[in-house]
FIMI-563273 format. One line per 3 residues: number of its first residue (from 1); for each residue z, y, x negated of N, C-alpha, C. Coordinates in steps of 0.001 Angstrom, whole numbers. Layout:
# residues N
NUM) Z Y X Z Y X Z Y X ~ ...
END
This chain:
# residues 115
1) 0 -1194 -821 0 0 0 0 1262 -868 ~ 1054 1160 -1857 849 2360 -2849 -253 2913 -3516 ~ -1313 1399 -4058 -2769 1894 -4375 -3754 2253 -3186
4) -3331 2096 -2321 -4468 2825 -770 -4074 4210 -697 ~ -2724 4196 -675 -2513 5329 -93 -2379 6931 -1464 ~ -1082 6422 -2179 -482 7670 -3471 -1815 7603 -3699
7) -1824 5637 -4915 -2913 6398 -6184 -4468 6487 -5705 ~ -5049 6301 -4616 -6196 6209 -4561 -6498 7794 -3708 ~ -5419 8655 -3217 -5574 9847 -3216 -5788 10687 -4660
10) -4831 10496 -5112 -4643 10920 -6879 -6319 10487 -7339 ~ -7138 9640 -7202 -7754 9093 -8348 -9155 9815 -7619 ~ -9021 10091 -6332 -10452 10986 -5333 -10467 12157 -6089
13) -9209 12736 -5877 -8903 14283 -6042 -8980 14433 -7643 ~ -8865 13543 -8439 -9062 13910 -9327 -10636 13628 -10065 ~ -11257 12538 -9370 -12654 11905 -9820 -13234 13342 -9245
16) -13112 14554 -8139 -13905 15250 -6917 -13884 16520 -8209 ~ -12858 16431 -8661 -12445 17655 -9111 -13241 17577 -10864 ~ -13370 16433 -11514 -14073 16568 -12659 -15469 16413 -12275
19) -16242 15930 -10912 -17828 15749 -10918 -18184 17583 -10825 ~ -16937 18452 -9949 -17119 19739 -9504 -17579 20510 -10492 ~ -16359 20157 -11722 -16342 20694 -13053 -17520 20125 -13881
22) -17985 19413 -13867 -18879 19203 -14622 -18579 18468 -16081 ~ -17618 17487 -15841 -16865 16878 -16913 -16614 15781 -16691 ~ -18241 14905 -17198 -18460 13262 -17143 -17424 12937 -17578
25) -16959 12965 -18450 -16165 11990 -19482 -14964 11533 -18936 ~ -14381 13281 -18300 -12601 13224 -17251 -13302 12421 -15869 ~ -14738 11882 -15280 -14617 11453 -14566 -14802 9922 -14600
28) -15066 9599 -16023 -14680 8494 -16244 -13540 7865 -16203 ~ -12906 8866 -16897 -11209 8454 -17199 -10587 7609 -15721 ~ -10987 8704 -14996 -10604 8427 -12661 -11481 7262 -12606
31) -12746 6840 -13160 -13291 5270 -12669 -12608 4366 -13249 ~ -12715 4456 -14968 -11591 3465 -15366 -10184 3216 -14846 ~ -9490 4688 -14561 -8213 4302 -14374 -8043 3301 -12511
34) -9278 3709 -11729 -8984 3265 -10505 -9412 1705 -10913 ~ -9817 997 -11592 -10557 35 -11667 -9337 -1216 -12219 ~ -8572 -202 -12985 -7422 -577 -13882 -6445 -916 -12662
37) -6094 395 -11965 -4896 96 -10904 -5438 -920 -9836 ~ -6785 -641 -9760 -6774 -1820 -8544 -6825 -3285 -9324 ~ -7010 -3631 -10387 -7211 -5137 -10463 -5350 -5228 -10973
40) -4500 -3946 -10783 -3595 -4628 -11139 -2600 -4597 -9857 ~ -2886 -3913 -8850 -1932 -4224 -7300 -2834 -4252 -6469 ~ -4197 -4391 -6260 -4850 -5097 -5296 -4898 -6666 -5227
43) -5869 -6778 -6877 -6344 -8402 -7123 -5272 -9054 -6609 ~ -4385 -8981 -7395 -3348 -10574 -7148 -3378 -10956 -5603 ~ -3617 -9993 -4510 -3460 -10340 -3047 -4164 -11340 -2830
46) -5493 -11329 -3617 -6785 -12444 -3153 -7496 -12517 -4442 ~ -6934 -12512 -4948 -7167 -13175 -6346 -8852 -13586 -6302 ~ -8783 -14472 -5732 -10278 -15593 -5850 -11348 -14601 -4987
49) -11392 -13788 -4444 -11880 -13063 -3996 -11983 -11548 -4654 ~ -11307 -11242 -5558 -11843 -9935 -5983 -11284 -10268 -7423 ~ -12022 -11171 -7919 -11322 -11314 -9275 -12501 -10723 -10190
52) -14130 -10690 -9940 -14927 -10010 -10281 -15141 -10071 -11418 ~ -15239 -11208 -11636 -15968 -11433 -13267 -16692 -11211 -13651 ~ -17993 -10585 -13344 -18909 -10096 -14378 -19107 -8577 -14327
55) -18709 -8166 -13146 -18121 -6755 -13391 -17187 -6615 -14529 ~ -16170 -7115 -14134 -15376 -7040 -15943 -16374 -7839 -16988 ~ -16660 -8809 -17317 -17566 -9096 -18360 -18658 -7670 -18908
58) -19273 -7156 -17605 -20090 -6076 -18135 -19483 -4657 -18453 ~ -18238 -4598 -18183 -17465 -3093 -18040 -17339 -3267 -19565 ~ -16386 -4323 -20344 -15808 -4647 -21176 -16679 -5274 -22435
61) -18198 -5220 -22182 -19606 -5317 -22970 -19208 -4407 -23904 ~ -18874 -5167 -25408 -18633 -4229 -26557 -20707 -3523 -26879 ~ -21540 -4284 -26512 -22749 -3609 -26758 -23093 -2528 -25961
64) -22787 -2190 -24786 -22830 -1179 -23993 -21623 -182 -23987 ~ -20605 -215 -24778 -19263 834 -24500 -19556 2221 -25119 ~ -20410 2142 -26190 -20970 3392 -26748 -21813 4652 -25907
67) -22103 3907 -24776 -23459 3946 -24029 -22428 5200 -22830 ~ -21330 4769 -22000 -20806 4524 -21071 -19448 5499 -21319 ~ -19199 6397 -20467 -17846 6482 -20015 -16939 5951 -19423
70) -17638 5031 -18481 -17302 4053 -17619 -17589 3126 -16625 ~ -16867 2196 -16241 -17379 1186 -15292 -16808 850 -14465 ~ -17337 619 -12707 -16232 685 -12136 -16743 -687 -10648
73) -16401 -1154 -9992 -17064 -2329 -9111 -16997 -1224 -7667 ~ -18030 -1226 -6693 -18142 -377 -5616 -17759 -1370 -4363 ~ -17545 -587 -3187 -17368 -1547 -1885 -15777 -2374 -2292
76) -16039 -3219 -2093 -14822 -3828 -1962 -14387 -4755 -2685 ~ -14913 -4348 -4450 -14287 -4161 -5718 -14903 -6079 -6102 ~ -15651 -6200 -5232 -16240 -7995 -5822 -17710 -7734 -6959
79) -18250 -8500 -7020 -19908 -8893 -7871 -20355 -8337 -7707 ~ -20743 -7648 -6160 -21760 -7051 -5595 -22688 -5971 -6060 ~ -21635 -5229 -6880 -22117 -3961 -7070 -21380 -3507 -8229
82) -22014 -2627 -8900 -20909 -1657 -10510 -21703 -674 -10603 ~ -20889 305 -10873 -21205 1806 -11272 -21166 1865 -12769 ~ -21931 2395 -13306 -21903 2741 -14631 -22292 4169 -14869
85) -20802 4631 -16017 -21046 6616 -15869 -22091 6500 -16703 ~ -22894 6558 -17522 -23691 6561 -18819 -23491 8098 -19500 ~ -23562 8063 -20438 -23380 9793 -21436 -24329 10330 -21520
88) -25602 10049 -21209 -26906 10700 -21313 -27890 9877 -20855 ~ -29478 10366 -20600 -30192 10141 -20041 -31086 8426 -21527 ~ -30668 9074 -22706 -31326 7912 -23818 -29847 6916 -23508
91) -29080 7016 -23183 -27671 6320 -23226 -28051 5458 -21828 ~ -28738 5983 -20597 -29007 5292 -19474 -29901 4423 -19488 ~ -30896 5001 -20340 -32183 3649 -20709 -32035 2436 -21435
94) -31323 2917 -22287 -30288 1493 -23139 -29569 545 -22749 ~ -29020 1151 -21878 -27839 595 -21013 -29015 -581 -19883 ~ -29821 341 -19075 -30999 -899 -18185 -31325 -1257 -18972
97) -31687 -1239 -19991 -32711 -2320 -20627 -31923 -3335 -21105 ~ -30608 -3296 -21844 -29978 -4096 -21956 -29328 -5167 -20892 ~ -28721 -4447 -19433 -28744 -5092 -18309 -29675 -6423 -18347
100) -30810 -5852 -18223 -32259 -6553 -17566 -32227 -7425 -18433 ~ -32138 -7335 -19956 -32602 -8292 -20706 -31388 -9740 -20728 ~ -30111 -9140 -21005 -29117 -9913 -21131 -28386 -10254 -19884
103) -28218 -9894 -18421 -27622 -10277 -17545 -28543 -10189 -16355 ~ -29518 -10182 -16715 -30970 -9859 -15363 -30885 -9378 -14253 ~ -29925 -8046 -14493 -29556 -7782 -13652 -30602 -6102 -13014
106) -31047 -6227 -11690 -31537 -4742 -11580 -30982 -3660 -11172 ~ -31745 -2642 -11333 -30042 -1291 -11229 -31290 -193 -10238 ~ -30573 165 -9790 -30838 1812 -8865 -30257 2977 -9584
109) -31007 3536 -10073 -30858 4980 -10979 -30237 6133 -9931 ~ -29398 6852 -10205 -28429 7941 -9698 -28790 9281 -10666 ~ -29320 9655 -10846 -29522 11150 -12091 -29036 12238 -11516
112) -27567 12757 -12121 -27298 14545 -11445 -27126 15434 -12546 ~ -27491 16026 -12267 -27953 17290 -13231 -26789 18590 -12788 ~ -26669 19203 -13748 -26290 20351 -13380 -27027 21691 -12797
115) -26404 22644 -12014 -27441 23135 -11073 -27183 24520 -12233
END
């Protein structure tokens, strides 16, 4: 209940407040850290169900960490889906190509720019 309610207010308001600012890196910090709190007082509820192994396998990709501010699982924190912050636009191409080649996996590109 504490991660629905305290920290997952804390981790909006603070992810809302570094995309505003314009400061990838602090909004990494809010993906990692929510990714962190939830596999540590969500998972255990259903364990076998949001245990999300290749989301962590790919978050925790020492070949991609250079690449990445962060990594985070979307929806309702299973396989389905991962966000990846990337640090730049040559840092994003690296990152798919490596995907594709080593986990065959395909991705939907997100690009925001500053206005």
């Amino acid at each position: 209940r504490e991660f629905l309610e305290k920290d997952n207010t804390y981790l909006c308001h603070g992810a809302k407040e570094a995309f505003e600012q314009g400061i990838p890196a602090r909004l990494g910090y809010f993906m990692n850290l929510g990714l962190s709190l939830f596999d540590k007082k969500m998972a255990p509820y259903s364990f076998d169900q949001l245990e999300s192994p290749i989301l962590h396998k790919i978050v925790n990709d020492s070949e991609i960490q250079q690449y990445i501010f962060a990594g985070k699982g979307t929806g309702a924190q299973g396989d389905g889906s991962i966000q990846l912050l990337c640090k730049n636009k040559k840092s994003l191409k690296k990152v798919k190509s490596y995907l594709q080649k080593n986990y065959n996996l395909s991705d939907f590109e997100v690009l925001v720019l500053k206005q």
